[in-house]
N, C-alpha and C positions, 0 to 999 in steps of 0.2 A: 598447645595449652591442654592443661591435662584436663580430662572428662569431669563436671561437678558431680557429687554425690545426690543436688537434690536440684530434678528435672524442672521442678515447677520455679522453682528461683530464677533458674536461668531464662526462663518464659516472663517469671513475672515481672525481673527487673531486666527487662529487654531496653528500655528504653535509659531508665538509670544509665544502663550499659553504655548505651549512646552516649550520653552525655560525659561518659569519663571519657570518651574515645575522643569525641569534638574536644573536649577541654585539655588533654595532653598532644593532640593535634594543631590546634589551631592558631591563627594566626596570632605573630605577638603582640599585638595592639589591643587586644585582649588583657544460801544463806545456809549458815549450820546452825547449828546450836545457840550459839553467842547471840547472833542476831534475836533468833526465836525469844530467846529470854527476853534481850532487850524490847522486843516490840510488845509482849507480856506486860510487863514493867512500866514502860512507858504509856502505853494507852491510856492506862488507868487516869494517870498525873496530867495528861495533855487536854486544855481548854480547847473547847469548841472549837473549831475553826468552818471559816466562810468558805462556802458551796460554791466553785465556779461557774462560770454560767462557760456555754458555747464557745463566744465572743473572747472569754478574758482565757480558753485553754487555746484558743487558736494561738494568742498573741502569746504564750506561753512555751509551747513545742517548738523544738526546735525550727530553725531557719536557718537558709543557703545563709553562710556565710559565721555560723555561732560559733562551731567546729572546726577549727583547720583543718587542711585536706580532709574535708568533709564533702559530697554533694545532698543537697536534701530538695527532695521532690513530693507532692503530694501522692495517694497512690492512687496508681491506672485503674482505670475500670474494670479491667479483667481482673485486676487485685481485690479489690471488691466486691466485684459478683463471686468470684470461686469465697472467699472468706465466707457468706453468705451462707452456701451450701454444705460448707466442710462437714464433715462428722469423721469420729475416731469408734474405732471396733470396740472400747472399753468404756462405758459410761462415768464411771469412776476418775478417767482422765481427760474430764470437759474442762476442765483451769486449764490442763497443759496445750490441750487443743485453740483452747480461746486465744492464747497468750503466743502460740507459734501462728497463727493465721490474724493476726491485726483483731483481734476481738477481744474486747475489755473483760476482764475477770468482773467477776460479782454485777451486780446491778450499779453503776453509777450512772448521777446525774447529766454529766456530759461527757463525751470523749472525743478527742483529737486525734488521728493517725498521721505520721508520712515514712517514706522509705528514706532510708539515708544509706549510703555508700563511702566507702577510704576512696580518696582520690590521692595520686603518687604527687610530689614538686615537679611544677612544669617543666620541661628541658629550656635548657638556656635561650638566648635572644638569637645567639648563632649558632644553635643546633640546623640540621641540615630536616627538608620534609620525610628524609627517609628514619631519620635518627628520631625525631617525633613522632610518626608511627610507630616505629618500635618499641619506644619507651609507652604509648599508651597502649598498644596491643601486651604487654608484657604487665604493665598495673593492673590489665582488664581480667590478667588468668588469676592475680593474687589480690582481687579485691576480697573486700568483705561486705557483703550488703545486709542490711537492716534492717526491722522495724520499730518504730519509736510510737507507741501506744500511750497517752495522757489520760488520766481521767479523775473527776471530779467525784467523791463521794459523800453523804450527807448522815451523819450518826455515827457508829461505828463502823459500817459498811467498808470504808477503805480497812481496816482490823480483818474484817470477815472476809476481805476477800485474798489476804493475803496468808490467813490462815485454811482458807481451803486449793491456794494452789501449792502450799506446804504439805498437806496431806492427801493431795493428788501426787506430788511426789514421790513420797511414801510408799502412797497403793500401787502406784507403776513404776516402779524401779524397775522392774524386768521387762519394761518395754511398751509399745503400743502403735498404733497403723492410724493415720491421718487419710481421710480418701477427700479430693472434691473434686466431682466428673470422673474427668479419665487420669489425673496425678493423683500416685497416691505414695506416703513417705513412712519409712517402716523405722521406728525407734525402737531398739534391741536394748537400749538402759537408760535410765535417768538414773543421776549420780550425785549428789549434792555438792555443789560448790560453794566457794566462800566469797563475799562480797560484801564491805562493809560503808553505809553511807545512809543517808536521811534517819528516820526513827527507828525505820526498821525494814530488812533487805531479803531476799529469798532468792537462791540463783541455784543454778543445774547445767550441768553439763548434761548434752543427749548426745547420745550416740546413734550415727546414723547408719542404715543399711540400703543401696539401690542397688539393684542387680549385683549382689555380691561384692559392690565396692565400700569397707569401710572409710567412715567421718565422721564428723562432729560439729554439735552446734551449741549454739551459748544463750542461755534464757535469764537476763538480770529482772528484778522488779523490786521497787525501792517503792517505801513509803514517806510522804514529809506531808504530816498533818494529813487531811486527807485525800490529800492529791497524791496520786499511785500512775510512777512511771516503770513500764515495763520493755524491756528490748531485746530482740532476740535477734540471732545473729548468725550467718550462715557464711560460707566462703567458695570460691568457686574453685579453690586450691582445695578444697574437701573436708579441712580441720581447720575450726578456728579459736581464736583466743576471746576472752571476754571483752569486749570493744568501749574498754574503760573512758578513752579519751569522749567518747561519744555522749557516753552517759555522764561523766563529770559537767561537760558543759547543760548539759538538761539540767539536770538538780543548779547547778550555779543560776542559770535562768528562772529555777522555780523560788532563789532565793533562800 
């Protein structure tokens, strides 16, 4: 399996990991431009809407089973304390920071986090135990793991905070360094992507650098009314694609 591009992924979703490994093992009884306007435009026109509370984004966020070949987990501890501590070398790029380590943009009211992972179609009923190992050690090198960030804002504040991870984009286009502890993740560009859905959408490609290995990672964040779902998305193959199927089911869930 080829080496990931970023050390702390593979730490943090250790267990994720597990879980795709038992699940293809186990037994069978088993935003550009367009956007930006739009969200412009639309805020103005858009009535009030109801402030989640805790309780109504739990039930909200995604869950094992929304997604196909989806797994979704809440995060580890160690995903929470390192989030915690994170800081980035550029003050300028605290959205992009927030928004790669499970931390909500802007001030909202409540937020939801959990990891979610691509899980492969199980091998057949008469696959052999060697040939189900295989196939799950083989989905475990080209998964994509995830985070799926929820959160509830009160005013404009969902506006505001999608407006300052747009021009945290902007200011670090030429890159930026994530540290928490001893991992630390060197982005050499942010790029702006395209991704079109809820009022209003904001996505980036980043380009990753570890020890001289290039990759890539994918940052969606979608606004509907003022609930703002954000996911960012890393691959242990080193380059990944915008984890669309992921996010369609979150917004379908938010209604």
């Amino acid at each position: 399996m080829r080496r990931t591009t970023v050390r702390r992924t593979v730490v943090a979703a250790s267990a994720l990991s597990l879980a795709l490994l038992v699940s293809a093992c186990g037994a069978d009884k088993s935003a550009d431009a367009g956007p930006e306007a739009k969200g412009k435009d639309s805020a103005a026109a858009e009535p009030a809407a109801k402030v989640l509370s805790q309780a109504e984004l739990d039930k909200l966020i995604l869950a094992d089973g929304d997604a196909k070949n989806h797994k979704v987990i809440k995060p580890l501890k160690a995903d929470l304390a390192a989030s915690k501590i994170a800081t980035t070398d550029k003050a300028e790029c605290k959205p992009l920071l927030d928004a790669t380590w499970m931390r909500p943009l802007g001030s909202p009211a409540a937020t939801s986090v959990r990891r979610v992972s691509t899980m492969p179609e199980k091998p057949g009923k008469d696959a052999s135990p060697e040939d189900k190992l295989k196939a799950g050690l083989e989905a475990l090198g080209g998964a994509v793991i995830m985070t799926d960030t929820l959160g509830s804002y009160d005013g404009k504040s969902a506006q505001e905070a999608l407006a300052g991870l747009r021009t945290a984009g902007k200011a670090c286009a030429d890159g930026f360094t994530t540290t928490a502890g001893p991992d630390k993740m060197k982005y050499t560009k942010v790029t702006p992507a395209s991704y079109t859905g809820g009022d209003e959408a904001v996505a980036f490609t980043l380009t990753t650098d570890l020890e001289g290995e290039t990759g890539s990672a994918q940052l969606v964040t979608v606004r509907k009314g003022n609930t703002v779902v954000s996911f960012f998305a890393q691959s242990f193959a080193g380059k990944s694609e915008q984890p669309k199927d992921a996010i369609e089911a979150q917004l379908a869930k938010l209604g």
